[in-house]
C-alpha atoms as a printed R data frame, in Angstrom:
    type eleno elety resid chain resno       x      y       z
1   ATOM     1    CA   UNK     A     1  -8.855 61.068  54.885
2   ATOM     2    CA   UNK     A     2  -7.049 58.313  55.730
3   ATOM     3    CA   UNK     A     3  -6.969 54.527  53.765
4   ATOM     4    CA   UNK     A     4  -9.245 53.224  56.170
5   ATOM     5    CA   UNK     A     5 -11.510 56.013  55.917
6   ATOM     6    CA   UNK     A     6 -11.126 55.949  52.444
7   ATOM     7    CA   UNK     A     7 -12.170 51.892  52.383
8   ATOM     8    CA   UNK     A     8 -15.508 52.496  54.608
9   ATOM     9    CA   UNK     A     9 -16.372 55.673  51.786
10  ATOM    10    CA   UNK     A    10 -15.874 52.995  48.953
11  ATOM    11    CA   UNK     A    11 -18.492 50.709  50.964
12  ATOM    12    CA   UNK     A    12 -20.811 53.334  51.494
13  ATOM    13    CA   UNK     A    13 -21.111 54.975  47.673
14  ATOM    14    CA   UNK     A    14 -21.581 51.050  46.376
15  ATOM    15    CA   UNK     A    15 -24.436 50.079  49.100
16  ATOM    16    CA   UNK     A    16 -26.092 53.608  48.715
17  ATOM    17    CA   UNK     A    17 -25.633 53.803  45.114
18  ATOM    18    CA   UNK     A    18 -25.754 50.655  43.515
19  ATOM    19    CA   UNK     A    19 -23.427 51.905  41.083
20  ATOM    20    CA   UNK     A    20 -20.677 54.367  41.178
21  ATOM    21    CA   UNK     A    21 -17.968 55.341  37.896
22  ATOM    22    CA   UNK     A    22 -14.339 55.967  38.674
23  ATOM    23    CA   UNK     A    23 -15.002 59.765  38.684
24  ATOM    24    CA   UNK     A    24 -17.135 59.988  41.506
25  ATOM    25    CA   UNK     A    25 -15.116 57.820  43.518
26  ATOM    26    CA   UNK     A    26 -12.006 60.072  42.696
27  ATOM    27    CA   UNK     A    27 -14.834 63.443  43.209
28  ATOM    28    CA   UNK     A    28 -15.948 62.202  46.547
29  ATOM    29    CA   UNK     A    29 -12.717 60.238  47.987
30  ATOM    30    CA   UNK     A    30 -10.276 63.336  46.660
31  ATOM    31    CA   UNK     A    31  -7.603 60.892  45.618
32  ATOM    32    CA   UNK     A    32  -5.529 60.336  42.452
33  ATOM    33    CA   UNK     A    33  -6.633 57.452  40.116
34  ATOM    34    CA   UNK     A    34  -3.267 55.794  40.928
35  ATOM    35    CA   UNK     A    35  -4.515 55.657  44.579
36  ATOM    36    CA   UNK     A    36  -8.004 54.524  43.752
37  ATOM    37    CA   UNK     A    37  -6.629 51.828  41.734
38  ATOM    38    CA   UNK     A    38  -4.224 50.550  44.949
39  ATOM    39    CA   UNK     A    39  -7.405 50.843  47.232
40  ATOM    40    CA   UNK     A    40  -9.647 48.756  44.854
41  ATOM    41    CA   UNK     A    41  -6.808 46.239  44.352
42  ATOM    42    CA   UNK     A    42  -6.203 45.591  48.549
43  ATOM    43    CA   UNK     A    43  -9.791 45.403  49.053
44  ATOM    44    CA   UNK     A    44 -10.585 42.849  46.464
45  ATOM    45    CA   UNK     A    45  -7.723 40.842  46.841
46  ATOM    46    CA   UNK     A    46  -6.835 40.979  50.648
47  ATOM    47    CA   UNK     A    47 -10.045 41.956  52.129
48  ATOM    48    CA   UNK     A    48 -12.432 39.962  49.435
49  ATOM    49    CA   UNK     A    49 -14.250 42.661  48.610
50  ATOM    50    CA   UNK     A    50 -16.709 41.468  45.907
51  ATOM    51    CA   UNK     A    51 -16.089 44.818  44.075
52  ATOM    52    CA   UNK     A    52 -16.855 44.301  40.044
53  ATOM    53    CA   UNK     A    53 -17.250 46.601  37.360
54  ATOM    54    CA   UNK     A    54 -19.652 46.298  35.261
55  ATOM    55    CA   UNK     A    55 -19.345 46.965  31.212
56  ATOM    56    CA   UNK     A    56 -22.828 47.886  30.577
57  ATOM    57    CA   UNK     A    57 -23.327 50.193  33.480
58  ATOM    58    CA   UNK     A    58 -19.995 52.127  33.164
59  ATOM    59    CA   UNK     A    59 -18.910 51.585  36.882
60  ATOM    60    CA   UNK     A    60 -18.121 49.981  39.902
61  ATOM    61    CA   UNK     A    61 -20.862 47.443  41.754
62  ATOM    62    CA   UNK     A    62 -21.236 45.105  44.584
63  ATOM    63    CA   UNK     A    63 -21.566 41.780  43.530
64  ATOM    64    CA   UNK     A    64 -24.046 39.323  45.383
65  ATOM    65    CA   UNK     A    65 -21.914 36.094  45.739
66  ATOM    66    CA   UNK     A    66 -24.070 32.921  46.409
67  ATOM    67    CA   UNK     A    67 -24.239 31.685  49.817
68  ATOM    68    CA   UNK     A    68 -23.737 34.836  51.603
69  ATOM    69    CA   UNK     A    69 -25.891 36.399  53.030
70  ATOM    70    CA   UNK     A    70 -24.503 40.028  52.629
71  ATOM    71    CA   UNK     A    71 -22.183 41.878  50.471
72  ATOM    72    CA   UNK     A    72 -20.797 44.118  53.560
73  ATOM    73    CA   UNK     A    73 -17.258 44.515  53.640
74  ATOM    74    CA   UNK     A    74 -16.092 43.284  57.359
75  ATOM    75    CA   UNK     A    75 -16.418 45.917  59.976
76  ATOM    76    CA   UNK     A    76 -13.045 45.730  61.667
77  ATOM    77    CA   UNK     A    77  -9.981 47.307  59.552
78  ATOM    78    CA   UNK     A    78  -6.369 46.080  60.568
79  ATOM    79    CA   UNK     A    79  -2.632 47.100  59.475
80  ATOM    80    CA   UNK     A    80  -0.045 45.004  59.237
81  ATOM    81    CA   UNK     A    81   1.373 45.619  62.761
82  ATOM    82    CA   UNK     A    82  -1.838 44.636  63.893
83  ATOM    83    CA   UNK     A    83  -2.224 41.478  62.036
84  ATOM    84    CA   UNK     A    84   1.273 40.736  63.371
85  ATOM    85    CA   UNK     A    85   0.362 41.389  66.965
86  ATOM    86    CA   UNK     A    86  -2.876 39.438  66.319
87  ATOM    87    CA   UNK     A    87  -0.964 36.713  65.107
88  ATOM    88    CA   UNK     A    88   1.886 36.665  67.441
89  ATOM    89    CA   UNK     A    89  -1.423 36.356  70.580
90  ATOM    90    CA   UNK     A    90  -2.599 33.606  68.610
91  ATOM    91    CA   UNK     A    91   0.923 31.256  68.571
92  ATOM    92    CA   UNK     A    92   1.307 32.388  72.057
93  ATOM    93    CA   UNK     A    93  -2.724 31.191  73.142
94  ATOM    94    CA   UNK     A    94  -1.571 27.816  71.081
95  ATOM    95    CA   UNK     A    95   1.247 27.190  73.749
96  ATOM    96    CA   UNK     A    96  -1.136 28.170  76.853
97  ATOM    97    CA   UNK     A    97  -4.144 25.755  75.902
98  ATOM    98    CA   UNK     A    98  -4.710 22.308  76.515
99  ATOM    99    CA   UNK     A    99  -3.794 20.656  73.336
100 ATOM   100    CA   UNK     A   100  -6.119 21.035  70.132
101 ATOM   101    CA   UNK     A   101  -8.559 22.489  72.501
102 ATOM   102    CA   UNK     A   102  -9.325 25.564  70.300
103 ATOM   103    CA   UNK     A   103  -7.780 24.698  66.625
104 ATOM   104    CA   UNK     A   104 -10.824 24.508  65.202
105 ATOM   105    CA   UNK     A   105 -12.130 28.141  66.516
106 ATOM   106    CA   UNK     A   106  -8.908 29.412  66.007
107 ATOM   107    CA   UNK     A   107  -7.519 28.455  62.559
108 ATOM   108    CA   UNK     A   108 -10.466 30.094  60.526
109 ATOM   109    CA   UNK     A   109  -9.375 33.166  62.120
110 ATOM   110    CA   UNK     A   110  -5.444 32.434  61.819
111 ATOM   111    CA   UNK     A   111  -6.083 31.325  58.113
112 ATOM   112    CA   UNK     A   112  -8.252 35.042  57.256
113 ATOM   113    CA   UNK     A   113  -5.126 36.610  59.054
114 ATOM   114    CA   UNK     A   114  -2.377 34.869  56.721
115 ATOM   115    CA   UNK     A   115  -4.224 35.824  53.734
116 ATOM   116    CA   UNK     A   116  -4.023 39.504  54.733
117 ATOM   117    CA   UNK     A   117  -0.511 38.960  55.248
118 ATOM   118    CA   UNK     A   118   0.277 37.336  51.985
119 ATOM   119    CA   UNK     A   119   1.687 40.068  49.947
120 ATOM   120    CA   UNK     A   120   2.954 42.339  52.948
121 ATOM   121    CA   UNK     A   121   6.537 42.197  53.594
122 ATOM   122    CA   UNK     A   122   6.647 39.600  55.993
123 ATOM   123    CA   UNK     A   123   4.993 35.906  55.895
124 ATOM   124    CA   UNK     A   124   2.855 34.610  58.462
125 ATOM   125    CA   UNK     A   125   5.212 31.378  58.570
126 ATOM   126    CA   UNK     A   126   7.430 33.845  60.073
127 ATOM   127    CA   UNK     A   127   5.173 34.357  63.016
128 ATOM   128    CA   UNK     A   128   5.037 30.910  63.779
129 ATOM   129    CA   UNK     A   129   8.550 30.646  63.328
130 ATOM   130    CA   UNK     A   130   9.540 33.515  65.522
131 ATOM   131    CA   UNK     A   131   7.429 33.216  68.317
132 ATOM   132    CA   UNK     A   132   8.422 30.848  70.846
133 ATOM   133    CA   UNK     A   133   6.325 29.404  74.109
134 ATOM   134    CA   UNK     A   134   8.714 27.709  76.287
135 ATOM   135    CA   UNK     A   135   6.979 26.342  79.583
136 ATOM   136    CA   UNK     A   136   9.223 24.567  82.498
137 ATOM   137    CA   UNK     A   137   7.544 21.933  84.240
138 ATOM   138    CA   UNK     A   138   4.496 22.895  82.926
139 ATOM   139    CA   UNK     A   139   1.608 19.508  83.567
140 ATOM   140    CA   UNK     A   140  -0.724 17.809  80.850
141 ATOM   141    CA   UNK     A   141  -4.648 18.978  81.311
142 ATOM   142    CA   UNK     A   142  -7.293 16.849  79.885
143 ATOM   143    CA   UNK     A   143  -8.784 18.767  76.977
144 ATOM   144    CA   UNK     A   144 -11.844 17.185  77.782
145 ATOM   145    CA   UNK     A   145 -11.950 18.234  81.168
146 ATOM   146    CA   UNK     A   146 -10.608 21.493  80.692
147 ATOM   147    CA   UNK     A   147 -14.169 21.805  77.714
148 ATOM   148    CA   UNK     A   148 -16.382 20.709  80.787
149 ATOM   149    CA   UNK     A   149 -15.134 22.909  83.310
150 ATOM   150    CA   UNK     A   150 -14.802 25.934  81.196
151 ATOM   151    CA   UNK     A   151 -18.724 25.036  79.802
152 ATOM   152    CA   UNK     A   152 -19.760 24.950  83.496
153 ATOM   153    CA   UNK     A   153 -17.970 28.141  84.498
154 ATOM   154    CA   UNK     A   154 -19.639 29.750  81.878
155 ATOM   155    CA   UNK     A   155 -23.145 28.381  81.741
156 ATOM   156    CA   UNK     A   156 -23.112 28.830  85.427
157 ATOM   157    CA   UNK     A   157 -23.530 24.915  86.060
158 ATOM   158    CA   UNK     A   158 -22.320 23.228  89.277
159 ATOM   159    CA   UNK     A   159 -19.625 20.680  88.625
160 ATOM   160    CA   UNK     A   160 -19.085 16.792  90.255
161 ATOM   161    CA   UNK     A   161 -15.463 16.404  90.516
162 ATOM   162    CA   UNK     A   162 -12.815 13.443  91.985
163 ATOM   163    CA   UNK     A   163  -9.874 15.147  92.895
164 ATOM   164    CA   UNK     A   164  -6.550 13.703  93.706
165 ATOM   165    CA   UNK     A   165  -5.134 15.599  96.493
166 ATOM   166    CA   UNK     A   166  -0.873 15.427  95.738
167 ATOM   167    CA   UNK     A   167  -0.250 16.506  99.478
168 ATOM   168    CA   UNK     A   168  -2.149 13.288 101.251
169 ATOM   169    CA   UNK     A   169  -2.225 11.162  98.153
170 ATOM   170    CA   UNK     A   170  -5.806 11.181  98.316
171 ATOM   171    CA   UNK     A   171  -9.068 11.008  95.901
172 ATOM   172    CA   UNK     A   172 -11.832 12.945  97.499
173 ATOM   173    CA   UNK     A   173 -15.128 13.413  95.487
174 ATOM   174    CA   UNK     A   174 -16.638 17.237  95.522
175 ATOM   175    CA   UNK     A   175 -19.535 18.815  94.146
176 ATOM   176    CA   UNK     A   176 -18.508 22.739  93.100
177 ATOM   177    CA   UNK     A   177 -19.399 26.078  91.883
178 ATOM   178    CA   UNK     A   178 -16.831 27.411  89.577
179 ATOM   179    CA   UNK     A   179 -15.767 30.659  89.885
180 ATOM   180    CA   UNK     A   180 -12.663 31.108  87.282
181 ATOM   181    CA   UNK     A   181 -10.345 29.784  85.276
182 ATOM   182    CA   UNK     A   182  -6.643 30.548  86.453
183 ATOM   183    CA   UNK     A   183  -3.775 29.925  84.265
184 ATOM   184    CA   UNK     A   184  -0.701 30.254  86.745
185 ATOM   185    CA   UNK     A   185   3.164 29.623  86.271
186 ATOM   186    CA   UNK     A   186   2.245 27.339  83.077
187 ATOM   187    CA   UNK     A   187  -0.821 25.492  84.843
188 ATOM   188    CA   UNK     A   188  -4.574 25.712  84.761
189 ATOM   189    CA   UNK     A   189  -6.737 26.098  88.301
190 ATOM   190    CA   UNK     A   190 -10.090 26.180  89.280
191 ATOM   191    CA   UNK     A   191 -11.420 28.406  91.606
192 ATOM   192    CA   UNK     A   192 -14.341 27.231  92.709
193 ATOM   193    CA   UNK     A   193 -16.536 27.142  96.025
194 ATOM   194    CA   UNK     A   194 -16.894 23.438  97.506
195 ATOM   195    CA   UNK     A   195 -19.713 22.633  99.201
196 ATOM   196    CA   UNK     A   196 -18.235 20.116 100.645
197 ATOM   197    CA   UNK     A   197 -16.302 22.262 102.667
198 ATOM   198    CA   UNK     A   198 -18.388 25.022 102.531
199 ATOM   199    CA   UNK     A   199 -15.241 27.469 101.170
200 ATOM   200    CA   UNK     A   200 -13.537 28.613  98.772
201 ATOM   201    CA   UNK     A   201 -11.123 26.051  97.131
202 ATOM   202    CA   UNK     A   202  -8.293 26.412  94.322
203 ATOM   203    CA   UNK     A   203  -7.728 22.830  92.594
204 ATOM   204    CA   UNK     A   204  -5.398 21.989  89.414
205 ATOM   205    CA   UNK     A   205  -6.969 20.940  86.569
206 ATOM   206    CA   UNK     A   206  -4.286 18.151  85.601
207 ATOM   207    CA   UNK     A   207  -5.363 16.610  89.174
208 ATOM   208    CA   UNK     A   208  -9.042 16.008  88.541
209 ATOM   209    CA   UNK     A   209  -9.814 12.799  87.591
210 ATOM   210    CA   UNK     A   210 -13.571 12.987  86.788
211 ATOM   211    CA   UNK     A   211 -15.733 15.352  86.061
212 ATOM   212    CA   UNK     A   212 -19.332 15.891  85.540
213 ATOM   213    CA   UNK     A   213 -21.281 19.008  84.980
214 ATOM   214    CA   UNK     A   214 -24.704 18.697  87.238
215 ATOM   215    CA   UNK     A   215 -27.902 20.624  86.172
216 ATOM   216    CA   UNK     A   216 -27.936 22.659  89.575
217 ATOM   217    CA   UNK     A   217 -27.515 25.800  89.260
218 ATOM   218    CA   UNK     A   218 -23.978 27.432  90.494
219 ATOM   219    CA   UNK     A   219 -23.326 29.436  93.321
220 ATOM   220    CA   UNK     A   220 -21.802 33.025  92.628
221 ATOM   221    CA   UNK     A   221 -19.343 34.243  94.529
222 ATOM   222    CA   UNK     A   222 -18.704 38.481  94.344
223 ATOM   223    CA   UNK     A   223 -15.407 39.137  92.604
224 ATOM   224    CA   UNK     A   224 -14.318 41.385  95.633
225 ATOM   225    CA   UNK     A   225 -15.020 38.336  97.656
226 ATOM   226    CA   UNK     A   226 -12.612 36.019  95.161
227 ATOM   227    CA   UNK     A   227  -9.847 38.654  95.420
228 ATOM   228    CA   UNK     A   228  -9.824 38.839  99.445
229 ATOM   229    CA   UNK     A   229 -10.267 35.150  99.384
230 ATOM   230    CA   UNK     A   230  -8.065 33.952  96.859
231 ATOM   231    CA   UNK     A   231  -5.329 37.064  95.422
232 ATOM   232    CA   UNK     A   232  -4.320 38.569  99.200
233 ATOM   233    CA   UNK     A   233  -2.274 35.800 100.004
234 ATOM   234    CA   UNK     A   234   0.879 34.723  98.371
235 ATOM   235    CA   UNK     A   235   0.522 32.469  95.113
236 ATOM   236    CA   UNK     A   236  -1.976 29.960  94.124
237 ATOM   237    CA   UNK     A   237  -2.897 29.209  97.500
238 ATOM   238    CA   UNK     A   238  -5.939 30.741  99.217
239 ATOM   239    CA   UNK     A   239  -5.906 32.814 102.842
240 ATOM   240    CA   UNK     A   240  -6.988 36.046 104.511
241 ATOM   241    CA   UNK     A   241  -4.928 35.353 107.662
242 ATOM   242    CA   UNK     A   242  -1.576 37.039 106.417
243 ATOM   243    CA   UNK     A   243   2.207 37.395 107.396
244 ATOM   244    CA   UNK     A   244   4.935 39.693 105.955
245 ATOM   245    CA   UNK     A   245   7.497 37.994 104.685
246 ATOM   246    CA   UNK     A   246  11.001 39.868 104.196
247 ATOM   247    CA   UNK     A   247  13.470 38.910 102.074
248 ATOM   248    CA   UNK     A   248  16.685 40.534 101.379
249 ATOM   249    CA   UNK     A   249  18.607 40.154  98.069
250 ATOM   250    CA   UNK     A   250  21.621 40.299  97.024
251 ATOM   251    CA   UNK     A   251  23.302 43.314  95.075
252 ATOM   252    CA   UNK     A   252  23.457 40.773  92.130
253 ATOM   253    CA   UNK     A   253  20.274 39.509  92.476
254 ATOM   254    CA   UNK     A   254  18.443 42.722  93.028
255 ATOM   255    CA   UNK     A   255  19.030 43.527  89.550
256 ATOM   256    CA   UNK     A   256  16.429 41.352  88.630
257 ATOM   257    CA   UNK     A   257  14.460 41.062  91.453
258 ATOM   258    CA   UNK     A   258  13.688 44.945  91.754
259 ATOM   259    CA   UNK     A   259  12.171 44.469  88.564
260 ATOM   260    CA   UNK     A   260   9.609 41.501  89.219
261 ATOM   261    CA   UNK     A   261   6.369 41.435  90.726
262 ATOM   262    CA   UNK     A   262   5.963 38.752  93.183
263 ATOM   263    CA   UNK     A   263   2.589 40.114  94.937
264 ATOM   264    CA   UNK     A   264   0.552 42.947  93.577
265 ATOM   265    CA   UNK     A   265   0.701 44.218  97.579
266 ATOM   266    CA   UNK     A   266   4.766 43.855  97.445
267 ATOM   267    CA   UNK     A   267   6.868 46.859  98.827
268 ATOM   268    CA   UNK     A   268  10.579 46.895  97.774
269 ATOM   269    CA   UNK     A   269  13.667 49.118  99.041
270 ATOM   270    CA   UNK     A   270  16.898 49.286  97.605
271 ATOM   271    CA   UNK     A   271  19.923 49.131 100.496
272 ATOM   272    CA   UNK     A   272  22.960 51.066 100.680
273 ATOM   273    CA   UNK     A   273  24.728 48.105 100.370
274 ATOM   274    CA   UNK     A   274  23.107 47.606  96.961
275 ATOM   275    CA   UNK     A   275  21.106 44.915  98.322
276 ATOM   276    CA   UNK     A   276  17.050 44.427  97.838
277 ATOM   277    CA   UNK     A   277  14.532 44.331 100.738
278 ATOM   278    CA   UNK     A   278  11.239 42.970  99.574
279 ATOM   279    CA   UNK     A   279   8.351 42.846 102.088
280 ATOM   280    CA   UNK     A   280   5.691 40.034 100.453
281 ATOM   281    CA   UNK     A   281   2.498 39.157 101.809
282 ATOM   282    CA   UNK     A   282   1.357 35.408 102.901
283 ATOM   283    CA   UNK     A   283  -1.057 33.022 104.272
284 ATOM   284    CA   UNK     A   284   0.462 29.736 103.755
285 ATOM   285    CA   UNK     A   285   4.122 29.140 103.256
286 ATOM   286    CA   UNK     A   286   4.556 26.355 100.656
287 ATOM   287    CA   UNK     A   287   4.712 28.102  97.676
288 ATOM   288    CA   UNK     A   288   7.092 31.264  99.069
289 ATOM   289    CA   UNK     A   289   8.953 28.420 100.809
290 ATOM   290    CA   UNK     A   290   9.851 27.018  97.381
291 ATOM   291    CA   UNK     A   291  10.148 30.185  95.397
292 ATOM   292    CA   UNK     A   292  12.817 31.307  98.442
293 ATOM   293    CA   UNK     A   293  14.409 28.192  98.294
294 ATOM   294    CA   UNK     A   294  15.044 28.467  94.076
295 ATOM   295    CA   UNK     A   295  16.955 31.526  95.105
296 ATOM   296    CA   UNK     A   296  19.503 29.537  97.068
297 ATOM   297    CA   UNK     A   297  22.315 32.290  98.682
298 ATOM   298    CA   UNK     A   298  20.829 35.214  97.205
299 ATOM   299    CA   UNK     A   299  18.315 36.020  99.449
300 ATOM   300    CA   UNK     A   300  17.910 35.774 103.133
301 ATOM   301    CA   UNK     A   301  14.889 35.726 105.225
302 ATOM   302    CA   UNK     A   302  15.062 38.221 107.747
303 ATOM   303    CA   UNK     A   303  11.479 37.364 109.236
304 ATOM   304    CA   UNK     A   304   9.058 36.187 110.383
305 ATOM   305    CA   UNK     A   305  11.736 34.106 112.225
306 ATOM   306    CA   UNK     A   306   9.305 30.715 111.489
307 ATOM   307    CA   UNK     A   307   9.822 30.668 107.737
308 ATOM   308    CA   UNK     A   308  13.637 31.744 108.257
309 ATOM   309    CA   UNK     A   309  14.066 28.349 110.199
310 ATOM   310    CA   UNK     A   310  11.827 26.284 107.549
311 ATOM   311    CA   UNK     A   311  13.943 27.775 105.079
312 ATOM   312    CA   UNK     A   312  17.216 27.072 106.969
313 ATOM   313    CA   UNK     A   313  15.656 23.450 107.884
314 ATOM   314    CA   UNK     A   314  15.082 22.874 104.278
315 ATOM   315    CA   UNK     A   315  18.896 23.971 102.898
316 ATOM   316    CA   UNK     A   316  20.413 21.559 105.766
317 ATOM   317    CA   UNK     A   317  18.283 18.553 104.534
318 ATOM   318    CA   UNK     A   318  19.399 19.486 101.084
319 ATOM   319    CA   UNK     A   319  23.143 19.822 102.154
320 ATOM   320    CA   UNK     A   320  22.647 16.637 104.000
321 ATOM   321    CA   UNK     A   321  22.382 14.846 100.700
322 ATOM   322    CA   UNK     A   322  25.938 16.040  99.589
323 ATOM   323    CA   UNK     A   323  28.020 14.466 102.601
């Protein structure tokens, strides 16, 4: 059997015995005493077993240690790869959420983690030192706002929300039913169905300027719904009524670009030419437009022949600021 076998066999014996001598553990675990001893050793010391032996018995007990409730040994065994994985998830959640909004949930677990890690061969400093978040242009959410939302969402509450719309430079007031949290491109979104509008709506989370959670229950929306809603079109913005947009790359730029994912519906062909053709869907053009335009001379938009000329309108404003 295996160590981890091996630790759950240690638990059992001690909760079904009460006591148990070094020769039945070595009987019924078939192991050398030099193993036994390196099992007992990682379980007290980097599990916190509260494993004792006891003098007058002649063997091994489970201690009861005031203010717990139970002397079980934790049901969830991890190696050191996993503690680094877990770890490494844990700096990379830190540079995702709105600032402090989970430290206190998280560092119990971070702190139980580091003490696993602390006589392995690597520190958990050196997680946190080797993992690196780096967001571009990424916008400051509210923590509160971001607690009230997320409590609504989950509780199933409707939500009273001011909303300042960047487009018209507008603050319209909304009462919602969230739907999901979205973190996109280094941003949070709410999707959410307005009743306002009587649709489904996508807003930022850095754009909301109040919020209040109402005591009316939320409406549901089905999750195929969301995803035909919401996911067909291109980006964060919502649409069912789609175009194909086709882009060709360059043979420089293809290395790259036949690699990424721009629309779970994509289709990509490589050219002869060693050029990239990728066929994207869309329903409203600002984001592609943007994402086309960051591209500059490697690509060209073949069709539709609309967002070729918003594309080509866009490059001779920009040029237009060089003369």
């Amino acid at each position: 059997m295996d160590r981890t076998e091996r630790f759950y066999k240690i638990q059992q014996l001690l909760s079904d015995r009460q006591m148990v001598t070094t020769e039945q553990f070595l009987k019924e675990l078939e192991i050398s005493r030099a193993t036994f001893r390196r099992d007992l050793e990682y379980m007290r010391d980097r599990l916190g077993a509260p494993i004792e032996w006891e003098a007058d018995l002649g063997g091994y007990v489970l201690k009861n240690i005031p203010g717990k409730v139970s002397t079980a040994l934790p049901g969830l065994w991890l190696n050191e790869i996993e503690i680094h994985a877990l770890l490494s998830v844990i700096e990379l959640l830190k540079g995702i959420e709105p600032e402090g909004l989970l430290g206190s949930q998280i560092n119990p677990i971070r702190e139980r983690l580091e003490r696993l890690l602390e006589k392995g061969d690597y520190s958990a400093k050196e997680v946190s030192r080797r993992i690196r978040v780096a967001s571009l242009a990424k916008r400051v959410t509210s923590t509160k706002f971001f607690q009230l939302v997320a409590h609504a969402l989950l509780a199933r509450k409707r939500l009273h929300i001011k909303h300042y719309g960047r487009q018209d430079g507008k603050v319209t007031e909304r009462e919602v039913s969230p739907q999901r949290l979205v973190y996109y491109k280094d941003n949070w979104y709410l999707d959410a169905f307005c009743h306002s509008k009587d649709e489904l709506r996508t807003f930022a989370l850095d754009a909301l300027e109040e919020v209040e959670v109402l005591e009316k229950a939320a409406v549901s929306i089905e999750e195929v719904d969301l995803k035909a809603e919401l996911e067909s079109g291109y980006g964060i913005f919502a649409g069912t009524k789609h175009q194909i947009a086709k882009l060709k790359f360059s043979p420089f730029k293809a290395r790259w670009v036949s690699k990424e994912v721009w629309h779970p519906d994509q289709k990509g062909e490589a050219q002869e030419d060693g050029s990239y053709l990728l066929s994207i869907p869309y329903s409203d053009e600002r984001e592609l437009l943007l994402d086309i335009l960051r591209q500059g001379a490697e690509v060209e938009v073949i069709s539709p022949a609309a967002l070729r000329n918003k594309v080509k309108a866009e490059l001779d404003k920009a040029m237009n600021l060089y003369h």
